[in-house]
C-alpha positions as CSV (number, residue, x, y, z in Angstrom):
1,X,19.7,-10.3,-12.1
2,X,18.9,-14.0,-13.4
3,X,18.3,-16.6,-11.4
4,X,16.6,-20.1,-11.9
5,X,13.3,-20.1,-13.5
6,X,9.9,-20.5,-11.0
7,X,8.0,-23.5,-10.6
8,X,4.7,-22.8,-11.2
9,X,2.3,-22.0,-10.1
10,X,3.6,-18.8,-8.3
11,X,3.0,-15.2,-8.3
12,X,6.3,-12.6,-8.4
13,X,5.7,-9.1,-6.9
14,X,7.5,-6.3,-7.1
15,X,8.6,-4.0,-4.6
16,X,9.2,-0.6,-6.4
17,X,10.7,2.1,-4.0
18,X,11.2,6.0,-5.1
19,X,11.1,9.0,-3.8
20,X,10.6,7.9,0.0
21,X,7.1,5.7,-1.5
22,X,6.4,2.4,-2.6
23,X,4.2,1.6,-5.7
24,X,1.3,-0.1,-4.9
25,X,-2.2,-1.0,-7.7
26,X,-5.6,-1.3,-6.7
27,X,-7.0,-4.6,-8.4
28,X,-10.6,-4.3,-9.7
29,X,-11.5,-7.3,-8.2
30,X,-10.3,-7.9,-4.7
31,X,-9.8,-11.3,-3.3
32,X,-11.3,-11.4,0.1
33,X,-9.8,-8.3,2.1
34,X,-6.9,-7.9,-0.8
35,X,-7.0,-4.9,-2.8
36,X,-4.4,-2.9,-2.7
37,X,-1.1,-4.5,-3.3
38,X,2.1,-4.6,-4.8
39,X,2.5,-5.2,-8.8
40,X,2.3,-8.8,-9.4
41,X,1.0,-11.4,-11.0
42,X,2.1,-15.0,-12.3
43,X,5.0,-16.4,-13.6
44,X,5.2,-17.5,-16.8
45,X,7.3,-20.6,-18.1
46,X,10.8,-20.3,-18.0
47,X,11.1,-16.9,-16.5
48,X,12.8,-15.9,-13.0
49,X,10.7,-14.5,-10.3
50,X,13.0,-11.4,-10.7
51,X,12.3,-10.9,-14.7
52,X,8.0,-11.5,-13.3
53,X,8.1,-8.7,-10.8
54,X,9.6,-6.8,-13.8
55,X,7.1,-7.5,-16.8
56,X,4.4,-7.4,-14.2
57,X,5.1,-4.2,-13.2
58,X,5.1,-2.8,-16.5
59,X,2.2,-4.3,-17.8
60,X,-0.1,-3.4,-14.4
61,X,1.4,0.4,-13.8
62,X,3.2,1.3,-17.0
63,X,6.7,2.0,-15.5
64,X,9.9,0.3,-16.6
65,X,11.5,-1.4,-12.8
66,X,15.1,-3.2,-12.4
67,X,14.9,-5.8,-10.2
68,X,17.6,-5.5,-7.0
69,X,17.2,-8.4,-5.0
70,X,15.3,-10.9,-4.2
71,X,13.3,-10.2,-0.5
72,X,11.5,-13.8,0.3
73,X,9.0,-16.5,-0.8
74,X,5.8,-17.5,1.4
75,X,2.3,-18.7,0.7
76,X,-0.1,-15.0,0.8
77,X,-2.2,-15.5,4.1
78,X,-5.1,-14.5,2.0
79,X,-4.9,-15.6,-1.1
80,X,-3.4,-19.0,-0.2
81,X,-0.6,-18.6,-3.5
82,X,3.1,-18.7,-3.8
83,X,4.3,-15.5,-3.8
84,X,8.2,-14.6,-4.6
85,X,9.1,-10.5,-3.3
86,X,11.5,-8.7,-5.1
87,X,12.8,-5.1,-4.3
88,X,13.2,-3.1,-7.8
89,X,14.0,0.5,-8.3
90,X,11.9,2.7,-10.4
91,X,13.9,2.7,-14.2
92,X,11.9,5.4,-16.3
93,X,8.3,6.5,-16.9
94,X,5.3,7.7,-14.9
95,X,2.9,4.7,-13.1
96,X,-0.2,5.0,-14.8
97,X,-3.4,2.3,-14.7
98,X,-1.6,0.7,-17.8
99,X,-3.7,-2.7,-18.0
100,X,-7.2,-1.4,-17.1
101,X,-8.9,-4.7,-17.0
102,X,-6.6,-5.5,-14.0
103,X,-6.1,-2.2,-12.1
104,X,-8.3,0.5,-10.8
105,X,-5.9,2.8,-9.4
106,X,-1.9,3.1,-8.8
107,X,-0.6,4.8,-5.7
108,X,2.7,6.0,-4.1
109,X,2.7,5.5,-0.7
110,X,4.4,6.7,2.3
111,X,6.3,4.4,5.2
112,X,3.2,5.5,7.3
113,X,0.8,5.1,4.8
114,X,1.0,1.7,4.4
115,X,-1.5,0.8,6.9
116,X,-4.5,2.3,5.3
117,X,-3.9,0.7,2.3
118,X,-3.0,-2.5,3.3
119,X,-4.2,-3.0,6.8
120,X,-3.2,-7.0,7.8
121,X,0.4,-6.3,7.5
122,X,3.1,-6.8,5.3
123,X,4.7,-10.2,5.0
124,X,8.1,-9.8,7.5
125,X,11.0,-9.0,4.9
126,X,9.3,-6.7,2.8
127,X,8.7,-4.6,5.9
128,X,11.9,-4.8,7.2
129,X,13.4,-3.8,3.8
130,X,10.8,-0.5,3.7
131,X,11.8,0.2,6.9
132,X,15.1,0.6,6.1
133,X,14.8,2.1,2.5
134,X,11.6,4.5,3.2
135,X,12.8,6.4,6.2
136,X,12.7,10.1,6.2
């Protein structure tokens, strides 16, 4: 998938579905009520939101994603950023804290699990798309 590069300054995260759970990392240092999220981070000159969410996910859990399609753009409620969502299957390896600086902790979670870890809500598309791709 290759589409236009980002203008900056935004964030690409990646929404990486196996098994019935989504990948989610536990940044080191929260920003307000945001801890646990999706892999993500910025985008660097010239590359897509898709090919972000990729290297991003990589570098924070150590597993190798393709990007399937694109799931929506908003400013994060909390953090107040540009934010692209893209919905990537799982490609080879096992998530792992790979950038330790960044992460605490990596975490598959269930549909109903969500909550717990992320407790304001998930921005509308990305929900709708677990909905669809985590049921039992």
């Amino acid at each position: 998938m290759n589409s236009t590069a980002a203008p900056a300054p935004w964030v690409a995260g990646a929404v990486v579905v196996h098994e019935g759970r989504v990948l989610l990392v536990r940044r080191r240092v929260a920003e307000g009520q945001l801890s646990w999220q999706f892999p993500a981070g910025k985008v660097e000159p010239g590359e897509s939101f898709e090919e972000a969410a990729v290297r991003e996910t990589k570098e924070e859990a150590g597993v190798d994603v393709l990007a399937v399609v694109p799931l929506g753009e908003r400013v994060h409620p909390i953090t107040g950023r540009w934010v692209s969502y893209t919905a990537c299957e799982l490609a080879g390896g096992t998530a792992h804290v790979a950038d330790v600086d960044e992460i605490a902790e990596v975490a598959w979670v269930t549909l109903s699990e969500i909550p717990r870890y992320i407790p304001y809500g998930l921005f509308e598309p990305v929900q709708r798309h677990l909905d669809v791709v985590l049921q039992p």
